[in-house]
N, C-alpha and C positions, 0 to 999 in steps of 0.2 A: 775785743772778742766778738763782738756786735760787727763789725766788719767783715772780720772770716768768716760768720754764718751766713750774710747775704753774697759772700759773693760764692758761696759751696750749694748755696742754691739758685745763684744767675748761673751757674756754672751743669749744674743737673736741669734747669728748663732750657740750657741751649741743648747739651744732649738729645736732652727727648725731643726736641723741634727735629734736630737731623735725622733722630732714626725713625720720626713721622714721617719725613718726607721723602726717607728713604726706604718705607712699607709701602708708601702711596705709588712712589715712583715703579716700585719694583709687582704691585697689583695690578699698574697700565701695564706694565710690558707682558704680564702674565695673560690679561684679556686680548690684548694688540693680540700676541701668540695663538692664542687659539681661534682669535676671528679668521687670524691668514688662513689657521688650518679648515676652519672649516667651508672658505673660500675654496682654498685648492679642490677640496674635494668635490663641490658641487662643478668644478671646472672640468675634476675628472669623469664626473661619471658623464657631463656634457659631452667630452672626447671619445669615451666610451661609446654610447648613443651613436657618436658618428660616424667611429672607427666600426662598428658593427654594421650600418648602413651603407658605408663604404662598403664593405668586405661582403654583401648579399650582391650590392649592384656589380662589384668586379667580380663575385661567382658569375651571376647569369653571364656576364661580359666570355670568361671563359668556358662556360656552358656553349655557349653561342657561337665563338669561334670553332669550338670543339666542332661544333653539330657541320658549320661551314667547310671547317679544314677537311671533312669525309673520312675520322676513320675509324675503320671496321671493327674495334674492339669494345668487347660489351660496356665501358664505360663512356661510349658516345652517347647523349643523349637524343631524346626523338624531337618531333615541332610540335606532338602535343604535349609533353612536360613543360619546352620555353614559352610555350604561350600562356602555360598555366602559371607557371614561374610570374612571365610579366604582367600578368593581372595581378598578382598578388603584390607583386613590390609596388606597383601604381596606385592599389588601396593603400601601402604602410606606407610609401613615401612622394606623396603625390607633388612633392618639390624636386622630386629628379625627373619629371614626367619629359622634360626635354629630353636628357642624356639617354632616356629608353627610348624616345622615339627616334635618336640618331641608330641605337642598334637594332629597333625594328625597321628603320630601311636598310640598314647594309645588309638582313634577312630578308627584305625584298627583292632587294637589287642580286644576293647570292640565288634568290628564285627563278630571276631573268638569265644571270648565267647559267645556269644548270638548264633551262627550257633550251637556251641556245646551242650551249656544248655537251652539256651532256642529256637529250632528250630520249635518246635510249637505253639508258644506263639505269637499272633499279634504282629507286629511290633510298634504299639503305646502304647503296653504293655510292652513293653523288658524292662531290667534295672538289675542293681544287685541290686537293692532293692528288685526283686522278685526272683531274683535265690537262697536265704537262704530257701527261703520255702519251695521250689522246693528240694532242697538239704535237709533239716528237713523231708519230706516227704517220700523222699528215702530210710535213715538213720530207720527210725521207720521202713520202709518196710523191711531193713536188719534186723533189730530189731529184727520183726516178725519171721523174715525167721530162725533166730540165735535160740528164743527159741522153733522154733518148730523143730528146730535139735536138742536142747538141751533137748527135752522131747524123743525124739526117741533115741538119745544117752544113753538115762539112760537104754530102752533096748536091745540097743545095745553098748554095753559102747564099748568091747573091739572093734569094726568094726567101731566106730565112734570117738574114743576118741583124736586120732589125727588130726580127722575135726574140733573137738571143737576147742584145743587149735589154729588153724588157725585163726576158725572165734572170738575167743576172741581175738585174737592179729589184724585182720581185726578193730573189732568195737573200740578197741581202739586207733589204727589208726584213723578211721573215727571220731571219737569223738574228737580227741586232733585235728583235722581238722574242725570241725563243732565250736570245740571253740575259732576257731583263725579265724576263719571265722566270727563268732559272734562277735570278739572285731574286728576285720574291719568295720562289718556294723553298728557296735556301732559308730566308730570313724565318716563312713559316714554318718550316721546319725547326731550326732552332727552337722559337717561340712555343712548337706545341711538345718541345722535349722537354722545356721547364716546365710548360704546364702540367706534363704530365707528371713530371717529379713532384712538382706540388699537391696535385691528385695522389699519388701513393703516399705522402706526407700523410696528407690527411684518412688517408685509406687506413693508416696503422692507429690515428690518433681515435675513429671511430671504432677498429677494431676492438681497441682498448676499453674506449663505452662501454661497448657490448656486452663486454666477458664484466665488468664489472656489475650490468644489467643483468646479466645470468646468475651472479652471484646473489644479485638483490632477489631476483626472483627464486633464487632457492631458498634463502633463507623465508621469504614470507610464504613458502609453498610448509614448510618446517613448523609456521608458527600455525597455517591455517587445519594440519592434520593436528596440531595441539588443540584446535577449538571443536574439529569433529569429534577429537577424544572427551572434550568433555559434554556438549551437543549429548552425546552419544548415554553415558553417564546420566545426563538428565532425562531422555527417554525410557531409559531403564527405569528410572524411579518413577517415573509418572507412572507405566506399567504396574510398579507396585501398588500406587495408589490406588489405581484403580482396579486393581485385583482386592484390594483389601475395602476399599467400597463400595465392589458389588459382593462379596461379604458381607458387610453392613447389612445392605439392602437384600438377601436373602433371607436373614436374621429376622429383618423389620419387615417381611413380608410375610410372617408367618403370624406376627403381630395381630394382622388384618381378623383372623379369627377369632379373635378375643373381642366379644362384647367391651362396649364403654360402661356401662351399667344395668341395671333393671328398673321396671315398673312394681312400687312398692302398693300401691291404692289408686283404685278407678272409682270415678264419682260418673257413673251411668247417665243420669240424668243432666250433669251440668256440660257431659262431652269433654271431661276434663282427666288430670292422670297427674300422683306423684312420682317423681323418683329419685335416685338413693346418690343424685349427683347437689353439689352445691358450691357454696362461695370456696370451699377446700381446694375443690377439683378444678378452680379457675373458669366454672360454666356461669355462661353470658347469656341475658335473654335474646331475644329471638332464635335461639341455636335450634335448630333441627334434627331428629332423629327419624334413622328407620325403626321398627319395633320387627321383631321377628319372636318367634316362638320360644315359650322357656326348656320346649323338648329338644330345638337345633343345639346341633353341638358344634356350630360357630356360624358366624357372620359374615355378610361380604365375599360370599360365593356365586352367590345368584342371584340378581334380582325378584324375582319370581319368588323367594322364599321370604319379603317383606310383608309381610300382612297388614298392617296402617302406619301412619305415620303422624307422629305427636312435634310441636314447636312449643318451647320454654317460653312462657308468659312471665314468670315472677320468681328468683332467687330466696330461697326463706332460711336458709339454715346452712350446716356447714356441707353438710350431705344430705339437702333435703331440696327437691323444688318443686314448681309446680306448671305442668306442662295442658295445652287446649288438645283435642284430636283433630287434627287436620285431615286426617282419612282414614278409614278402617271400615269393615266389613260387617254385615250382621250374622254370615255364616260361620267367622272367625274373629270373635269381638277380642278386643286384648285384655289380659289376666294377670293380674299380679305376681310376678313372678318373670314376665317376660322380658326378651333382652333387648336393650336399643343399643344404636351404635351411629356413626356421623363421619363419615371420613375428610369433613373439616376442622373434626375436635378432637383434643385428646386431650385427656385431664395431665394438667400441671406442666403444659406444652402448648408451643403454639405452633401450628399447621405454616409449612412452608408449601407456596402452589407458582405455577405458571398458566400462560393464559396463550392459549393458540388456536387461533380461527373469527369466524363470524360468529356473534353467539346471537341467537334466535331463542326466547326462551318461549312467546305465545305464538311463535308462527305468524308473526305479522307481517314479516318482510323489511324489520328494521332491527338497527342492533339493540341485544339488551343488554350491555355488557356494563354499565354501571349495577343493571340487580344481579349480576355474578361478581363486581368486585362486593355490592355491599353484603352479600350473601356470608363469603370469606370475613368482610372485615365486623360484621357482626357475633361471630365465633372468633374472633383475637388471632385470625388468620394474616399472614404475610404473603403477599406478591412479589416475587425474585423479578421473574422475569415477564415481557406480555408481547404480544405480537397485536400492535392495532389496526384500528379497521383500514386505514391507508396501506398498510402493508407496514408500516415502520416498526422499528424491533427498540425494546429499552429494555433495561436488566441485562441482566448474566444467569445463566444455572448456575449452584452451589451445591457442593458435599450437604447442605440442608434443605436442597429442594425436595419435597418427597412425591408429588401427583404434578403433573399435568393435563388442565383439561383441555380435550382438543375438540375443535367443531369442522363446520365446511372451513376449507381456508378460498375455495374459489369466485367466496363474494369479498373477499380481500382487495383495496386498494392493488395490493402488487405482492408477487409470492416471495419474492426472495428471501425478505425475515423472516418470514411461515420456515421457512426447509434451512435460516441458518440456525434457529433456535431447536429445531428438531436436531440438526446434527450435533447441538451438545445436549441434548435430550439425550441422545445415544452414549454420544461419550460419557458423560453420568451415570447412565444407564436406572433412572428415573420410570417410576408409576406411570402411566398413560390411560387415563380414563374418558369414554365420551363423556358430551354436554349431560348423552340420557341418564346415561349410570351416575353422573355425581346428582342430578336433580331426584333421581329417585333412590340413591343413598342418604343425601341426607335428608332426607324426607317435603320434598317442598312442592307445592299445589297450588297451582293459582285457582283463586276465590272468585267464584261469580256470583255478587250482588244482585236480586231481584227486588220486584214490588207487583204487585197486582195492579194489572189495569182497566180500565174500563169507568163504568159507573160507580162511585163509592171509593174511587183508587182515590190517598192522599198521601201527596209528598211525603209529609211528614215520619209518614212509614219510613221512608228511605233514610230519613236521616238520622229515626230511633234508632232504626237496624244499624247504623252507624255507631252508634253513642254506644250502644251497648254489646256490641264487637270490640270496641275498643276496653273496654272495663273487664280487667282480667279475673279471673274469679280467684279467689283466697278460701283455704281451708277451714272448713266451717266443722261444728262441733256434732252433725246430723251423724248416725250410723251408716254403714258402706254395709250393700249386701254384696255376696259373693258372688260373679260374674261367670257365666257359664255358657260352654257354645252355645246358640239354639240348635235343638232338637227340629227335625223335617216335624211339620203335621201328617197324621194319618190319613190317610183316602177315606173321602167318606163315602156313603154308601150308593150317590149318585152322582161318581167318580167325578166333583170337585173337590179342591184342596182347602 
């Protein structure tokens, strides 16, 4: 029993040995197979390459002959195409440069003939397809000339009889000339009827390009009136949008007349002012306001209807704060009640601006244009877009751009960002305010620092006045009297005032 098991298993390891070696055998022949193939192929596209090389040099070759052979149908080409031709195949194949300079002499040498025989013949006429005739023409005119010596020789036999035999050994010369000349242009003749057969060959096969190229071009002329349609589609709606954005913006311009808030208490004495804006409304110290009248019945009309202007020192409450007077009048001192306004704040918003031009704020002759960004980013204002002093442009306008301020742009590095930011200033159709109007909207005054000089003058002035500018004043528990224009004084009686 012990027998028949090993030998059913000597019997299953020789199996598998042969069908091992008969997978193995049969994965060479599978690789072998596709190496040949992929051998031929790179053999083919070698033939290819050649066969295309070939087929350029023996066009020009037929080009050439064509041009040689002389003839007149618009598919002769000219010597400035073959020359153009042979420069080009001398760059792609500059390992046939021999076999083109054998056919640029037989193109010299056809130039030598042509100056020879046919030198009055146009040059769109040349060809030795026309020099047999030319040469037949000749040959009769010998002809001529022969028998009319031949008739004069009969009266003159003895004075002429050695001319004759000349010219009979001439015309027979000419003739065993004219007929080997005849089976050349027999043979070119043949030669330029296949040729030409093979020119219509191909005449039908570009044909066929063509109209296939017509088709190609119709179809993409089909898809490109499909992208005008929709092109077309997107212009429409941009249109909307911006009908419905300067919507917006007529809305939001009406805005403009609406005070931001009022002046609730004026402390006389400390030059100081509450009012009725706070941590609620989103107001940030140093923000600025115009103050105008509590009789206007709105704001941001006119400059000229600002009467002082107050800057937020100290935030205290939700709608309470407390502002310095930065400028105000004795003739028209401010009253509680009156209205301020900033058109870099809006309560529970933040101010979108762009920025174009040179900005000059004390007239020095250099830019001030970090105290107008910090001006903005002191009020929680955003910069979209800005035109710098180089002339360079950074940003974009947005459907949230709302002011732009503009200055000189012609102390600008270079204008061109200046006029591309305005052209979508337009498209926006965006606020445009000067430098002057936003510094005396929102109320801002540069400060001049003194001290007394002289005998007695001490530094240290300067530096209190310092200290104590900076120290904002806080609402103290003193009583506020009521604030009221000043009255003119009367003329007195020795008409001073």
């Amino acid at each position: 029993m012990a027998t028949r098991e090993n030998q059913s298993i000597q019997i299953a390891l020789i199996i598998t040995f042969m069908l091992t070696v008969g997978l193995g055998i049969s994965t060479f022949s599978l690789w072998k197979s596709n190496q040949t193939t992929q051998d031929a192929r790179k053999s083919a596209e070698t033939e290819r390459d050649a066969s295309k090389m070939l087929y350029e040099i023996e066009n020009y070759k037929s080009l050439a002959y064509l041009y040689m052979l002389g003839d007149a149908s618009k598919e002769r080409p000219n010597r400035t195409d073959l020359t153009d031709t042979s420069r080009r195949l001398r760059q792609q194949y500059p390992a046939n440069a021999k076999e083109m300079d054998t056919i640029e002499a037989r193109l010299e040498l056809f130039d030598k003939d042509m100056a020879t025989y046919a030198y009055d013949v146009p040059e769109a006429e040349r060809g030795y397809r026309n020099i047999p005739d030319r040469l037949e023409k000749a040959i009769r005119s010998k002809n001529a000339a022969y028998i009319a010596e031949r008739e004069r020789a009969t009266t003159l036999k003895t004075d002429y009889e050695q001319r004759m035999t000349n010219e009979t050994k001439s015309t027979q010369d000419a003739t065993q000339k004219l007929t080997q000349v005849r089976g050349e242009v027999t043979s070119e003749i043949q030669k330029y009827g296949a040729e030409r057969k093979r020119i219509n060959s191909e005449k039908e096969s570009q044909k066929a390009a063509f109209a296939s190229s017509v088709s190609q071009l119709t179809s993409a002329n089909q898809k490109d009136k499909q992208e005008i349609v929709g092109l077309t589609k997107k212009v429409d709606m941009m249109a909307d949008t911006l009908a419905v954005r300067r919507s917006k913006d007529e809305r939001r311009s009406k805005s403009f007349e609406i005070p931001d808030g009022r002046v609730t208490l004026v402390n006389d004495r400390k030059g100081t002012v509450w009012i009725n804006l706070g941590l609620a409304d989103g107001l940030r110290e140093l923000t600025t306001f115009g103050v105008y009248d509590f009789k206007e019945d709105g704001v941001m009309r006119n400059e000229k209807e600002i009467k002082a202007r107050i800057q937020v020192i100290k935030v205290l409450d939700q709608h309470l704060a407390e502002a310095r007077i930065t400028e105000d009048e004795l003739q028209d001192p401010i009253l509680p009640g009156d209205q301020i306004h900033s058109p870099a704040w809006q309560a529970g918003t933040r101010i979108h601006f762009a920025l174009a031009g040179f900005f000059d704020v004390n007239g020095d002759g250099k830019s001030d244009r970090d105290t107008i960004r910090n001006m903005i980013a002191s009020v929680g204002g955003i910069i979209d877009a800005e035109v710098h002093d180089d002339g360079s442009k950074t940003g974009k306008i947005t459907a949230r751009t709302r002011y732009v301020i503009k200055s000189d742009y012609e102390k600008l590095g270079g204008a061109k960002g200046y006029h591309d930011l305005m052209n979508e200033i337009q498209f926006h159709d965006v606020e445009q305010i000067s430098l002057e109007s936003f510094l005396n909207y929102v109320g801002w005054k540069q400060e001049t620092l003194w001290v007394t000089l002289g005998r007695g003058a001490d530094s240290k002035n300067f530096i209190r006045g310092l200290t104590e500018r900076e120290k904002p004043s806080t609402l103290s528990n003193e009583s506020f009297r009521q604030r009221q224009p000043l009255k003119k004084p009367g003329r007195g009686d020795d008409g001073a005032f």
